[in-house]
VOSE-545427 format. One line per 8 residues: their letters; for each residue z, x, y of C-alpha. Coordinates in pm, 1 decimal. Each point is the difference from the previous one (the first is absolute). Last residue first. Example, Ala and Ser with C-alpha at 12.3 -4.5 7.8 and 13.67 -1.06 7.14 Angstrom:
! residues 2
SA> 714.0/1367.0/-106.0 ~ 66.0/-137.0/-344.0 .
! end
This chain:
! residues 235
XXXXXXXX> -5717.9/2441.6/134.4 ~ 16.9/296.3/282.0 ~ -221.8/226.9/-180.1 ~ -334.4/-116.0/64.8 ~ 33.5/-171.1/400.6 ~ -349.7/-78.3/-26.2 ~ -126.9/380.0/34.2 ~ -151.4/80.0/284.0 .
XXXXXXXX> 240.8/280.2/174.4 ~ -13.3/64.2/367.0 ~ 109.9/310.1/187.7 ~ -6.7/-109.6/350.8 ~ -56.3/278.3/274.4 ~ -214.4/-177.0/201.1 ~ -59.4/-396.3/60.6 ~ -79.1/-161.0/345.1 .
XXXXXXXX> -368.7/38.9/-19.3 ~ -86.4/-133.7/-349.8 ~ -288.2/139.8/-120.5 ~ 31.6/257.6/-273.2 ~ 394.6/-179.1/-86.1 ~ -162.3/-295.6/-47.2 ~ -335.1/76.7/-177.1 ~ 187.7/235.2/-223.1 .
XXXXXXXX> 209.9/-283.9/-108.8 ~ -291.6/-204.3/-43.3 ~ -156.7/221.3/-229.9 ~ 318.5/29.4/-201.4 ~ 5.0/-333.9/-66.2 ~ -358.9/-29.7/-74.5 ~ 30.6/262.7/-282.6 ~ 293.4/-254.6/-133.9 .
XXXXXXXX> 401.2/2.8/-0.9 ~ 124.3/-97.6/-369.2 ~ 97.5/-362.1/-95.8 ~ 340.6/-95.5/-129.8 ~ 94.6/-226.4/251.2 ~ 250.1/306.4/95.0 ~ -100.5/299.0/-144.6 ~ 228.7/138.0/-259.8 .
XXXXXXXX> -189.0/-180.9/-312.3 ~ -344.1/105.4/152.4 ~ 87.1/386.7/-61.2 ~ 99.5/-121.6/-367.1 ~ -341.3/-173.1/-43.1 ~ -196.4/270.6/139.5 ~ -31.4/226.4/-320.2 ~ 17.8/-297.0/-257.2 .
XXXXXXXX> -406.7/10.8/-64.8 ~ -146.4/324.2/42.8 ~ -45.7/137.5/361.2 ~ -354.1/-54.6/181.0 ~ 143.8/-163.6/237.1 ~ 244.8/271.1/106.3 ~ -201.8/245.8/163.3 ~ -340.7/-195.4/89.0 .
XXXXXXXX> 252.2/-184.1/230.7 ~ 31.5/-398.8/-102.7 ~ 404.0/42.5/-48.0 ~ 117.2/233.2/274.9 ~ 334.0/133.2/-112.1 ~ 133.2/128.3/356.5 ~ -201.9/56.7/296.0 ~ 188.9/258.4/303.7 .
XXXXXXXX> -171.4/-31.3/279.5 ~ 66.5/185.2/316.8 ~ -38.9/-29.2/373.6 ~ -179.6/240.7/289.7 ~ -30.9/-166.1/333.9 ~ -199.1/171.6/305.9 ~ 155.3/-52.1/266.6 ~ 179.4/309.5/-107.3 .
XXXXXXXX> -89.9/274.9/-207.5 ~ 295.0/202.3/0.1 ~ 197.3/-288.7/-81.9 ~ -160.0/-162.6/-253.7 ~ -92.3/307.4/-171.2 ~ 360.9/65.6/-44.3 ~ 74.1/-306.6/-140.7 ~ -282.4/-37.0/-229.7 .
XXXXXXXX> 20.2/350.2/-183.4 ~ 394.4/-84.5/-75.0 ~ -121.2/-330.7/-119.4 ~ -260.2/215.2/-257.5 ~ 242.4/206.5/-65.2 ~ 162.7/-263.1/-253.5 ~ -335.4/-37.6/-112.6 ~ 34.5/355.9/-54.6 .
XXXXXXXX> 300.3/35.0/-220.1 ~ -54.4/-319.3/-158.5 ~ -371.9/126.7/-173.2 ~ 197.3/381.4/-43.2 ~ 262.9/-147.4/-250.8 ~ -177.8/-306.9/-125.8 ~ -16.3/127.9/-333.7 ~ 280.9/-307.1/-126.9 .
XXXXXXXX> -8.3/-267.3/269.7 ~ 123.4/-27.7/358.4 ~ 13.6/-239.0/233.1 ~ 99.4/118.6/313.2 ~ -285.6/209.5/63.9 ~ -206.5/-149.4/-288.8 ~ -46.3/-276.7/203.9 ~ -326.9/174.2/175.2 .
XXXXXXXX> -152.3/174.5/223.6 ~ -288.0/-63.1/276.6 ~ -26.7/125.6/292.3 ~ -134.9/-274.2/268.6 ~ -136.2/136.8/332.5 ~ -79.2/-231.3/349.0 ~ -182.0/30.8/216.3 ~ 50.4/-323.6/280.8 .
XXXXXXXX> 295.6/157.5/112.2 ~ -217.4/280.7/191.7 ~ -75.3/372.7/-12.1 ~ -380.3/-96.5/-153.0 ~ -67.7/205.0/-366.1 ~ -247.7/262.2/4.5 ~ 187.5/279.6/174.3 ~ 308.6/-44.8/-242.6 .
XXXXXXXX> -226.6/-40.9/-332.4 ~ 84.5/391.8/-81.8 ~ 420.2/-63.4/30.2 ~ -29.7/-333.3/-182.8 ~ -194.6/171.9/-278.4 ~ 214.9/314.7/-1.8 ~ 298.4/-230.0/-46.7 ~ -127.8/-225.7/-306.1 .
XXXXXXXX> -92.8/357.4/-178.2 ~ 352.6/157.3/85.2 ~ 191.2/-335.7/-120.4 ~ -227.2/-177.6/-271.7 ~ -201.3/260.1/-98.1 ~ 211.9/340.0/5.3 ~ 272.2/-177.4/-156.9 ~ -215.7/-118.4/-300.1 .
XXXXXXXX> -136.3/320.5/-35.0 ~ 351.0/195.9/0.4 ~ 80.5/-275.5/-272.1 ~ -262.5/81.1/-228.2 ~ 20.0/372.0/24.0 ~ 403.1/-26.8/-19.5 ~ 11.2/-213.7/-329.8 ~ 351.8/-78.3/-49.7 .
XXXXXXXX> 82.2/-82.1/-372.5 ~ 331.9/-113.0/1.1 ~ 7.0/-121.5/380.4 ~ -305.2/-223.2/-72.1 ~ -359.5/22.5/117.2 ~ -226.5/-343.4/-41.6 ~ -265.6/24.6/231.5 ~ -197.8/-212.1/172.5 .
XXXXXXXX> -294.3/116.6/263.6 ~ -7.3/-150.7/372.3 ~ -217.4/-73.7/270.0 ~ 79.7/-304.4/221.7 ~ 18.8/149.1/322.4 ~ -108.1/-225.7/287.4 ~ -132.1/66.0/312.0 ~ -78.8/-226.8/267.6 .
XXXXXXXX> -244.0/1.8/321.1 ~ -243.6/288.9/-35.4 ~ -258.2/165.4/184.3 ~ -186.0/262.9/-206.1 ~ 14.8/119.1/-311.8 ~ -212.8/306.9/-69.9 ~ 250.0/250.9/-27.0 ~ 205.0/-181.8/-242.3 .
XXXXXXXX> -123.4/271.9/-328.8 ~ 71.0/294.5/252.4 ~ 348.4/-108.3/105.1 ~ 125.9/-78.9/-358.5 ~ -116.0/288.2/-185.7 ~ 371.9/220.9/38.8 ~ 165.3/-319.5/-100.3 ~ -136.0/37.6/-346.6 .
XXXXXXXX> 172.2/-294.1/-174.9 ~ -124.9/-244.3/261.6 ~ -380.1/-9.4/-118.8 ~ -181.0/-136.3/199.8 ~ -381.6/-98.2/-43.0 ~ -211.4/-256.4/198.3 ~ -72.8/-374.7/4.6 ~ -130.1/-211.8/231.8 .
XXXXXXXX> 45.4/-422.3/77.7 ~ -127.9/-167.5/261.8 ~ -338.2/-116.0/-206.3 ~ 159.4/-78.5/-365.5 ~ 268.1/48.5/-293.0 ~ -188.4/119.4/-234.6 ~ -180.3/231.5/206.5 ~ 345.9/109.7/98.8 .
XXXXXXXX> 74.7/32.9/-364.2 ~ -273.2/241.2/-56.0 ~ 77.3/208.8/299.8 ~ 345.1/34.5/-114.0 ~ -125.1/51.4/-368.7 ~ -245.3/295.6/147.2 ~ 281.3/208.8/190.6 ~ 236.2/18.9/-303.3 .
XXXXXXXX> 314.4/55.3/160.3 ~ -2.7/-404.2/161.5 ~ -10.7/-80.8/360.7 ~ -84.9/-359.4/140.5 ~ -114.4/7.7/351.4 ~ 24.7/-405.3/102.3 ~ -155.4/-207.3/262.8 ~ 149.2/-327.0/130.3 .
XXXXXXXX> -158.5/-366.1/-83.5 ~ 232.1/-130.5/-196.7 ~ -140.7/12.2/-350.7 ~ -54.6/375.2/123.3 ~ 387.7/27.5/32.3 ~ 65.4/-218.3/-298.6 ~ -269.7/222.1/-212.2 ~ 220.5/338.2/104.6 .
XXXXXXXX> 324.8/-151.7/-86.6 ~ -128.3/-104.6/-357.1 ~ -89.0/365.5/-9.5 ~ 272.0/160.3/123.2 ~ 213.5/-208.7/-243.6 ~ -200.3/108.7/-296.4 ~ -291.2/228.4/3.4 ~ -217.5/190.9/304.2 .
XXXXXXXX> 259.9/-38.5/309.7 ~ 210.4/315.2/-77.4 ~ 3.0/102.4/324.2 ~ -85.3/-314.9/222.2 ~ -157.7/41.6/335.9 ~ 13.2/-272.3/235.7 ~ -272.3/-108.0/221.5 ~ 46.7/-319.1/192.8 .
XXX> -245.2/-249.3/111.2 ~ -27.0/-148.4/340.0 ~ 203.6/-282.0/91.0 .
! end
């Protein structure tokens, strides 16, 4: 089979990366974006031959068509970039939260709608959005976070259908023990999150890369919103 090319916003730290070295690691090649143009080149240096890196910045939707103009052919996308934000009802930041909005929903949709010429009208392309558990499992400050992971689904379903064969699925990763995020946390932080997960162990980086390998690849799925999580909450 010859290699794939998948482009993966948000592919310079974190999930995106780890999902960007399993791609290479597998012989497919990988455009990893990041918003500072340099570190996405760096880290695709890093990374190795097959791999590029350019700048996006999903935030300024307006930019997104002339920073992608150079991509060519592609067989996958998937939309990993994201910026936290804790933004309560009490003290409701609208600046903060109409940027978060504008990313994750308006700046995920422009991308999709600008990569449409470059990515191959079949069921072998496939799209992964990616949320989170926040949107039905929410915490203190995660007014706006939920509100648009919860769009997130709302994004996949109707991009499923309009762009049909080719599949468009969601991922939705919960408390991800080994991320750069939550590792770092002091002692005692992940304990109680491990404590409602059952076999008390927290889903991994790898899990989550497989996940997106599956629903990125996987010819009969489209339209599944998937969380990776270890079943936390149901223990």
């Amino acid at each position: 089979m010859s290699a794939r090319r998948i482009l993966i916003a948000g592919g310079s730290s974190g999930i995106g990366r780890a999902l960007a070295e399993d791609l290479i690691a597998a012989g497919d090649e990988v455009v990893l974006t990041s918003r500072d143009g340099e570190r996405a080149e760096q880290v695709a240096a890093e990374i190795g031959p097959g791999a590029q890196g350019i700048a996006l910045d999903v935030s300024e939707p307006e930019g997104i068509a002339d920073q992608l103009a150079g991509v060519g052919r592609l067989d996958g996308l998937v939309m990993v970039a994201i910026e936290r934000d804790a933004n309560s009802i009490r003290e409701y930041d609208i600046a903060r939260a109409r940027r978060l909005v504008t990313l994750k929903l308006i700046g995920y949709t422009e991308t999709v709608h600008v990569l449409l010429d470059r990515l191959e009208p079949s069921r072998d392309t496939g799209i992964v959005l990616f949320g989170g558990r926040a949107k039905d499992a929410p915490y203190p400050g995660s007014t706006t976070v939920s509100t648009i992971n919860g769009g997130v689904d709302g994004l996949m379903n109707t991009l499923a259908l309009e762009l049909a064969p080719m599949r468009v699925n969601s991922l939705h990763p919960g408390i991800i023990g080994d991320s750069p995020f939550w590792a770092g946390k002091p002692d005692g932080v992940l304990s109680g999150y491990e404590s409602r997960t059952p076999g008390g162990e927290l889903a991994s980086m790898a899990d989550v890369v497989d996940a997106t390998r599956f629903l990125l690849f996987n010819r009969g799925v489209s339209a599944h919103s998937l969380n990776v999580d270890r079943g936390w909450r149901i223990s």
